[in-house]
ZANU-366227 format. One record per residue (C-alpha): z, y, x. Coordinates in steps of 0.001 Angstrom, whole numbers, plus 500000, padded with zeros to 6 digits. Layout:
N
ZYX;...
***
This chain:
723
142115742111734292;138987742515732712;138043745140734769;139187742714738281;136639740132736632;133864742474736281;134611743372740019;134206740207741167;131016739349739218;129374742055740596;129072740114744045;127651737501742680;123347737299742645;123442738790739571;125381741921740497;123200744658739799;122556743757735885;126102744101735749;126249747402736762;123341749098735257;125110747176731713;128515749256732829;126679752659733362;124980752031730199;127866751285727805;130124754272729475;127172756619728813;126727755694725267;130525755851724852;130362759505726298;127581760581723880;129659759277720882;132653761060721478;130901763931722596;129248764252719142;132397763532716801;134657765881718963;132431768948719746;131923771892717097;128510772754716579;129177776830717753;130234775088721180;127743772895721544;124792775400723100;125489778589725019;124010781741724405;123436784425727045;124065787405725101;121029789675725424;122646792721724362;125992794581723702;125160795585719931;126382793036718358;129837793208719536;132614794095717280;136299793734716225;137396791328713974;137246792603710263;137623791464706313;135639789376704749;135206791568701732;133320794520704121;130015795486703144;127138796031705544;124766799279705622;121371798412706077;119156800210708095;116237799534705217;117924801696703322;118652804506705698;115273804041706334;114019804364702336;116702807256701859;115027809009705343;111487808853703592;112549810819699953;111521814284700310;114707816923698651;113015820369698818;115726822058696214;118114824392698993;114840824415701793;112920827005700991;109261826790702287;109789829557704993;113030827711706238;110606824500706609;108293826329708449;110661827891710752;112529824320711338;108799822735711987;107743825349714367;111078824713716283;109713820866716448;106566822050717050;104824819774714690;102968819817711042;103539816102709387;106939815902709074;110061814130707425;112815815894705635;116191814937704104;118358817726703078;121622816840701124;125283816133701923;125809812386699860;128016810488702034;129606806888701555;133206806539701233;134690803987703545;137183801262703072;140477802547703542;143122800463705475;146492800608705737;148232801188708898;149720798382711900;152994798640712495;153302800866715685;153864798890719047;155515799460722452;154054800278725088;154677796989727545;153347793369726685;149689792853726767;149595791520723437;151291794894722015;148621796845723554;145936794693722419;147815795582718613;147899799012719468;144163799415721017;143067797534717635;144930800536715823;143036802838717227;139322801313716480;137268800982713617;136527797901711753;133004797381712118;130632794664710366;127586794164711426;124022791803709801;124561788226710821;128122788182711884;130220785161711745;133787785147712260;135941787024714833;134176788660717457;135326788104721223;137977790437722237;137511794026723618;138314792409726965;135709789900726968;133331792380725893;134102794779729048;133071791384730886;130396790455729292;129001794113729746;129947794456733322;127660791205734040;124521793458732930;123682795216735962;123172799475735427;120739801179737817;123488803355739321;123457806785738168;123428808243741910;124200812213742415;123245813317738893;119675811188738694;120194808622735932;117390806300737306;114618805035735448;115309805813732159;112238807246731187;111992806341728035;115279808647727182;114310811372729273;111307812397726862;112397816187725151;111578817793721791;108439817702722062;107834821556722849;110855821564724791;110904822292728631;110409819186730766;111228821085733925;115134821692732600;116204818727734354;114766818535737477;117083817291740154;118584820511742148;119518820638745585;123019820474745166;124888817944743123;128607816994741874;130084813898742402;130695811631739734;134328809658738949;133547805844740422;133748804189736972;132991800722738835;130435798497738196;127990800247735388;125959797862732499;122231798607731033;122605799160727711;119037796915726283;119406797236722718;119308801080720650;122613802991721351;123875802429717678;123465799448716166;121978799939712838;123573797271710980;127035798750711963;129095799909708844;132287801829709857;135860802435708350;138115804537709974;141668804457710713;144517807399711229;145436807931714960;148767806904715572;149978808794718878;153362810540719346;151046813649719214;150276813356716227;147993816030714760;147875817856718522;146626814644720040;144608815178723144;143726811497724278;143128811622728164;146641814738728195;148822813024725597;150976809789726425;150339807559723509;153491805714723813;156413805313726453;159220802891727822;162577804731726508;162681808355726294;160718810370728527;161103814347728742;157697815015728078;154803813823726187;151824814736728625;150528812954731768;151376814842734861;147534814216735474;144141813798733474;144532809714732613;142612808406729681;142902805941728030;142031801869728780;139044802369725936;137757805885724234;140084806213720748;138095804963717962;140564806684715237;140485809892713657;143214812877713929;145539813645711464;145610816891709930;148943818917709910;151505817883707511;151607821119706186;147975820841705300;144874822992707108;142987826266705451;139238827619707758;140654829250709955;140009833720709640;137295834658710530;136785837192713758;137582839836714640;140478839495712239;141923836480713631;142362838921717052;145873840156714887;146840837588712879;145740833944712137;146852831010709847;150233829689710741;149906826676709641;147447825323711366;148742825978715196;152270825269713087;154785823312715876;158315822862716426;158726824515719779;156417826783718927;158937828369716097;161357828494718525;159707830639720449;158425833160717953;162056833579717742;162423835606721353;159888836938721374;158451840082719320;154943839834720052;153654837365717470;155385837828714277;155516834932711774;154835836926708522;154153834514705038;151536832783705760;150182834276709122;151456834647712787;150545838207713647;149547840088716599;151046843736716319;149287846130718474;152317847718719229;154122845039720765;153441842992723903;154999840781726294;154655843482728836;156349847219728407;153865849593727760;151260847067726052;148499845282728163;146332848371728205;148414850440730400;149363847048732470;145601846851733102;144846850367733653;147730850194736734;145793847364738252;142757849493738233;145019852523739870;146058850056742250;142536848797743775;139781851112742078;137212848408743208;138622846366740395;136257847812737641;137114845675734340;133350845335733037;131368846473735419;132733844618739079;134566842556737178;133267840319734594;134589836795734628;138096836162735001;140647832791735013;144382833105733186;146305830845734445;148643829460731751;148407831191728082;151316833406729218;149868836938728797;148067836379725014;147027839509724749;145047839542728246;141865838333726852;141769840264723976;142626843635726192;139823842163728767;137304841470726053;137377844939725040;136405846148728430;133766843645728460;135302840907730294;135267836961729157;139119835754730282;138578831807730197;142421830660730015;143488827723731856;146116826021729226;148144823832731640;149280820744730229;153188821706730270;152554824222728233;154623822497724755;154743825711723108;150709825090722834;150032828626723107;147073827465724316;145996826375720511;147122829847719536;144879831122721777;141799829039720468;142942829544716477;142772833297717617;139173832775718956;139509833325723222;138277830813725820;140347828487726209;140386824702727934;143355822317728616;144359820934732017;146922819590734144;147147821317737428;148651819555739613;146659816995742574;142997817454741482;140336820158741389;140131821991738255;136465820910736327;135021824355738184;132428824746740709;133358826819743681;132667830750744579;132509831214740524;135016833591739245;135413837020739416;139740837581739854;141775834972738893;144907836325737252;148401834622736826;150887836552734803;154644835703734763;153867833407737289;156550831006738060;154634828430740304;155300827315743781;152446828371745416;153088827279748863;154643823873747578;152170820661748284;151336822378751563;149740825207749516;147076822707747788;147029824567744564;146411828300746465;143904826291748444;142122825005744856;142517829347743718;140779830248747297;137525827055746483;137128828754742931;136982832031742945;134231834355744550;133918835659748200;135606839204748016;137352838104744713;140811839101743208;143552836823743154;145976839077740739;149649837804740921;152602839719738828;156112838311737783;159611840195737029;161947838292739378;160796838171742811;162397835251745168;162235836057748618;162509832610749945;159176832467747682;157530835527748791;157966835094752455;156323831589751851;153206832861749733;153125835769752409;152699833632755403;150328831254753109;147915834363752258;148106834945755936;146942831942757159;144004831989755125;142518835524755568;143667836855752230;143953840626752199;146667841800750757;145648845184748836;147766845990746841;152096845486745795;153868847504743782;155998847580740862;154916849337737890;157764851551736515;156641851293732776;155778847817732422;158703846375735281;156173843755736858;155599843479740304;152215843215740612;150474841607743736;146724842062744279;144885839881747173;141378839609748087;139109836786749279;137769837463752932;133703837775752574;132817836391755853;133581833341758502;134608836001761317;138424836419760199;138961832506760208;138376832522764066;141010835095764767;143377832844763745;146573832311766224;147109829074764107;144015826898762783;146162825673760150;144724824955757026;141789823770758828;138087824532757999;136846821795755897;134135819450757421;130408820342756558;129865817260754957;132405818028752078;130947819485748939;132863822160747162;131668822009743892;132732818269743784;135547819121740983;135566815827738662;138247813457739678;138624814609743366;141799815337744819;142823818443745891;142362819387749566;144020821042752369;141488823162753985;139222826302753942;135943825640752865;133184828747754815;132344831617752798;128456831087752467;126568834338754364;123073834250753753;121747835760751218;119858832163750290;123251831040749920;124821831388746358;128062833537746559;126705835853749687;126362838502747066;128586839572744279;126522839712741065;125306842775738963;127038844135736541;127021843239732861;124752842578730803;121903843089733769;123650840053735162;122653837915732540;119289838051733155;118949839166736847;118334836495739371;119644836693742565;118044835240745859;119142832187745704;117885831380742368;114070832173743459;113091829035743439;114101828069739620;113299831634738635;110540830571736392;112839827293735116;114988830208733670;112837832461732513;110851829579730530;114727828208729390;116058831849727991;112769832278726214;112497828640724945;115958829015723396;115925832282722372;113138831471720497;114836828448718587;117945830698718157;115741833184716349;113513831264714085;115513828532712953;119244828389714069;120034831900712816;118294831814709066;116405828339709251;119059825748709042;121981827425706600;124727827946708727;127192830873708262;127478832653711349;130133835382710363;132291831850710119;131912831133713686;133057832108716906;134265829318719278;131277827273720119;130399824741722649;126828823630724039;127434819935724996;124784819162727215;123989822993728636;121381823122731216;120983827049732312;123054828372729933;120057829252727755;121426828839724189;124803830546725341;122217833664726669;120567833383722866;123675833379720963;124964836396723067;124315838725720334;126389837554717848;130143837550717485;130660834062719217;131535832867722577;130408829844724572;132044826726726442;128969825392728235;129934822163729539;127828820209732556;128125816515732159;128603814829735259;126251812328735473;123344816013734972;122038817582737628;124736820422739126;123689823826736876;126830824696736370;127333827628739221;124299828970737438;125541829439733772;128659831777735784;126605833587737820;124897835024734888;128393835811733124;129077832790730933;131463830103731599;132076826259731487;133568823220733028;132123819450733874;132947817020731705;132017812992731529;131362812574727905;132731808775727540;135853810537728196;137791812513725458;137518816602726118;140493818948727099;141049820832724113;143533820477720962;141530819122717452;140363821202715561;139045823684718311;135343824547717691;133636825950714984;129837824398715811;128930822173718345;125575821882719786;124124818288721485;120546819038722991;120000815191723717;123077814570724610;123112811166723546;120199809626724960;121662810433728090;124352808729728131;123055805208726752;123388803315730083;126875805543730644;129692804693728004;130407801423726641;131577802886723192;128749805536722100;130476805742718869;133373807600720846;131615810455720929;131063811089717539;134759810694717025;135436813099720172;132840815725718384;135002815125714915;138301815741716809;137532818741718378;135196820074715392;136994822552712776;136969821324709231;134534823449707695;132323823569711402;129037822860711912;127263820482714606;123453820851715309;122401817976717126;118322817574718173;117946814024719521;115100810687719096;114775809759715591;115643805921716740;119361807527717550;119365810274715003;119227807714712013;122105805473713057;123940808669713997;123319810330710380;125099807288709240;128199807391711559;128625810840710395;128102810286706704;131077807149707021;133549810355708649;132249811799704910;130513814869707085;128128816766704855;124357816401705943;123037819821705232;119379818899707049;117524816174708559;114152817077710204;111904814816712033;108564814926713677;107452811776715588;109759810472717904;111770813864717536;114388815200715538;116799817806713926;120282817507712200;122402820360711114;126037818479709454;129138819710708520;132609818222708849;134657818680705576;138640818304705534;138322814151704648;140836811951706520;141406808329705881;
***
């Protein structure tokens, strides 16, 4: 009524006082209840200027690390275990005079928690529980309250707008594209040919450091049905009802990178022997696995005796031993010169052990291709024995390899369909391995439904069948092919089926791209890499073919740069005992330059190209070493407890603007790192102190810190602590 009255007063003369009364009162009412119901953290909002300050929710009781302190401790000078002619060699490496040092191994014990009750895979809300699980608790200066969930965060983040990271060239990142100083500047210079990267979607621009300074970290057990063995982007964490295996059927990582640590084996973990011994025998309990066991028990060529599985010469999988099953192949096709022709080779499957170590006598690297069925984990044996070795499923994608790379491919006691999937996966054999290279297939029980199928396969793509025969001793048929070495063949073809792949399809794209059905040209000029078969070892690893005359110098300047730094600092500067290592892995290799330095000792190499670097991969095999592509904010294929040093040439300040979690990879390097191994990272100071920190909170020992301007040097060690 009142309201009707008001109404009809506004009609009158005095109408408009009326109103402008109204609008008054109902604004003042607004502003009142505004005031009494809103909370003062609602009441403005903040555009969040960067992603630093983001964290999970955590205790009120946890303390915060601050970076005044790292700073102070940086600044104390600890010359007791650096001798003067260890500093000198460690500031010639920077290339400096005034420098900082911290040498010492005092880490900070963090908080430990105990574990969430483990959740289903299904709801959201359980895998919100079990992401939480899996991360850190992190506090950070000035925090109040929760933080938003990871969800919002990936939000948030994806509203910052990346320069895309287009063909290898990370755009303007200049101020994280600045080297040691002494360094080579030309190392990363955009080559002609590039890889394509997996579409991760819309990319952020990272504006604050990469590690937050302020962050204090406390970690947490993984919890996966793994266990020990977990391999994040292989492993299924968890499952609907029972499922027959525990492995994808293809590379799928997880939602966000693991933030836990792995378990050690229940049985407990001893360093590993060192080589050559571990080539006959090697700790049991540390590859120690149910399935495992039960196959030791069929078969008579690793012998589980006390504490160590053992290798007997004597005994093989093969009649006769591996030496004699080798020497027949070399009977067979006397082109096939193990060592000299034949340098680089691919095992498919961990099925033959002993092939690598036979091969490595003759001066042959085997890299083995563990395939992700394998549940015996043979594929750990082989690493814990000290051979190549990476993890992969092998089923609709390209294998992380460039093409035209390796030498023979071999696949002993074969028992895949070839033809099957309209012969994608002889198709991926024929992009990897080298014009006029060996494709080596042997197996006791021959199908003939099987063989007619791979025959008219072979056929259809110009292999050249050279050589099958069943050896008497050994009671393997062995079948050799050969890769054709020109285009000429493919036009002879009655049938133009597979196809010749378009000419706008790269071959070396390997990371995340599907698997295809057609015959990529064998290149024939001799400016073309593959149009002529490499020289023979060691000349190979420091010959340079044609079409490497244009980054000639590049590689001369990176061997000599490295080799240097091997020399004067790695191998006596920085403490590290080299008889205890052998498996090793350069994170960020370029030209395969510290591999070439390191060549001398008793090590190998896994040289791995991240994806978002310019395409040097082909490279690093031509001149005899191996490696795969890898994105870095992904997990690696390999079991824990796989490397015995790791090496991270600026690693990280490449991939600022790339992964959302940076902190990932230090728990990816601790997975993968031995207890007892050794990681020399050289990176900016502004990441290297944060990082120093991270590592000290995973209780890693911090055997030297060097600095030099904006430059630095860490050499840590991972001890046997888990939360």
């Amino acid at each position: 009524m009142a309201i009707a009255r008001l109404a009809r007063q506004a009609k009158r003369s005095y109408g408009f006082c009326a109103k402008l009364t109204a609008v008054v009162i109902l604004g003042l009412s607004f502003i009142v209840v505004w005031s009494v119901f809103a909370s003062p953290s609602t009441s403005v909002t903040i555009q969040r200027e960067s992603f630093d300050n983001i964290g999970e929710p955590v205790t009120g009781n946890t303390k915060v690390s601050h970076p005044k302190t790292q700073n102070d401790n940086r600044k104390k000078i600890d010359e007791g275990n650096l001798s003067r002619n260890t500093k000198d060699k460690v500031k010639s490496d920077l290339g400096g005079s005034d420098t900082k040092k911290v040498n010492g191994s005092d880490s900070k014990s963090p908080s430990n928690h105990n574990h969430a009750s483990e959740k289903k895979h299904g709801a959201a809300k359980e895998k919100n529980e079990k992401h939480k699980e899996n991360k850190p608790e992190v506090t950070r200066k000035g925090n109040q309250g929760s933080e938003e969930s990871e969800d919002e965060d990936a939000e948030k983040g994806n509203e910052e707008e990346e320069q895309e990271v287009v063909d290898g060239q990370e755009g303007e990142l200049k101020d994280d594209e600045a080297e040691t100083e002494g360094d080579l500047g030309e190392s990363d210079q955009e080559p002609e040919d590039r890889i394509e990267p997996k579409d991760t979607g819309k990319k952020f621009k990272r504006k604050g450091p990469l590690f937050d300074p302020n962050a204090r970290y406390s970690w947490k057990l993984c919890r996966a049905r793994s266990k020990y063995n977990y391999i994040p982007c292989i492993d299924i964490e968890s499952g609907v009802g029972r499922q027959q295996g525990y492995r994808h059927r293809e590379r799928s990582c997880p939602k966000a990178p693991p933030l836990c640590v792995v378990p050690l084996p229940p049985s407990g973990y001893r360093p590993p022997v060192h080589w050559p011994e571990s080539n006959s025998k090697i700790l049991y309990k540390n590859v120690a696995h149910p399935k495992l066991a039960a196959f030791i028990k069929k078969h008579d060529w690793l012998v589980a005796a006390g504490e160590f599985l053992t290798f007997p010469q004597n005994h093989s999988e093969l009649n006769g031993g591996v030496i004699h099953y080798l020497e027949s192949i070399e009977e067979m096709v006397p082109d096939i010169e193990w060592g000299k022709n034949i340098h680089v080779v691919l095992e498919i499957g961990c099925t033959y052990a002993s092939l690598g170590a036979s091969l490595l006598e003759k001066n042959v690297i085997t890299l083995s291709l563990g395939l992700k069925d394998d549940l015996v984990d043979l594929a750990q044996v082989a690493l814990e024995r000290g051979f190549p070795t990476v993890v992969s499923p092998f089923g609709n994608r390209r294998l992380p390899f460039p093409s035209g790379v390796f030498d023979a491919i071999h696949c002993g006691g074969c028992s895949r369909s070839w033809h099957s999937k309209d012969g994608k996966l002889l198709l991926e054999m024929n992009r990897i391995l080298r014009p006029g290279g060996y494709f080596i297939l042997s197996s006791k029980h021959d199908n003939i439904e099987e063989e007619e199928a791979m025959s008219s396969l072979t056929a259809s793509i110009c292999w050249n069948i050279l050589a099958h025969k069943t050896d008497e001793v050994s009671e393997v048929g062995v079948k050799i092919y050969q890769k054709p070495e020109s285009n000429d063949i493919f036009e002879l073809r009655r049938r133009k089926n597979p196809p010749l792949c378009k000419e706008n399809e790269n071959p070396d794209a390997a990371w995340y791209v599907p698997m295809t059905t057609c015959l990529h040209t064998v290149p024939t000029s001799i400016e073309q890499r593959g149009a002529e078969w490499p020289e023979e070892w060691p000349k190979r690893l420091e010959s340079f073919p044609e079409w490497l005359s244009n980054d000639k110098e590049k590689l001369i300047a990176d061997t000599n740069h490295w080799k240097a730094i091997v020399e004067k600092s790695y191998l006596t500067g920085i403490g590290i005992d080299w008889s205890s290592v052998r498996n090793v892995m350069d994170m960020k290799a370029i030209y395969g330059g510290f591999a070439a330095a390191v060549s001398q000792q008793k090590v190998w190499v896994m040289n791995v190209i991240p994806v978002h670097a310019p395409d040097t991969l082909p490279i690093i095999f031509e001149r005899g070493l191996v490696g795969v592509y890898h994105d870095w904010c992904e997990s690696f294929g390999t079991y824990p407890r796989s490397y015995d040093l790791l090496h991270a040439d600026h690693l990280f300040s490449r991939l600022k603007n790339r992964c959302k979690e940076p902190v990932a990879i230090v728990v990816e390097m601790d997975r993968i790192l031995r207890p007892g191994g050794w990681a020399i990272i050289r990176e900016k100071v502004i990441i290297m102190n944060p990082l120093e920190e991270i590592l000290k909170s995973l209780q890693w020992e911090i055997r030297m810190s060097y600095s030099h301007g904006d430059e630095g040097i860490l050499c840590a060690r991972k001890t046997i602590w888990r939360p």
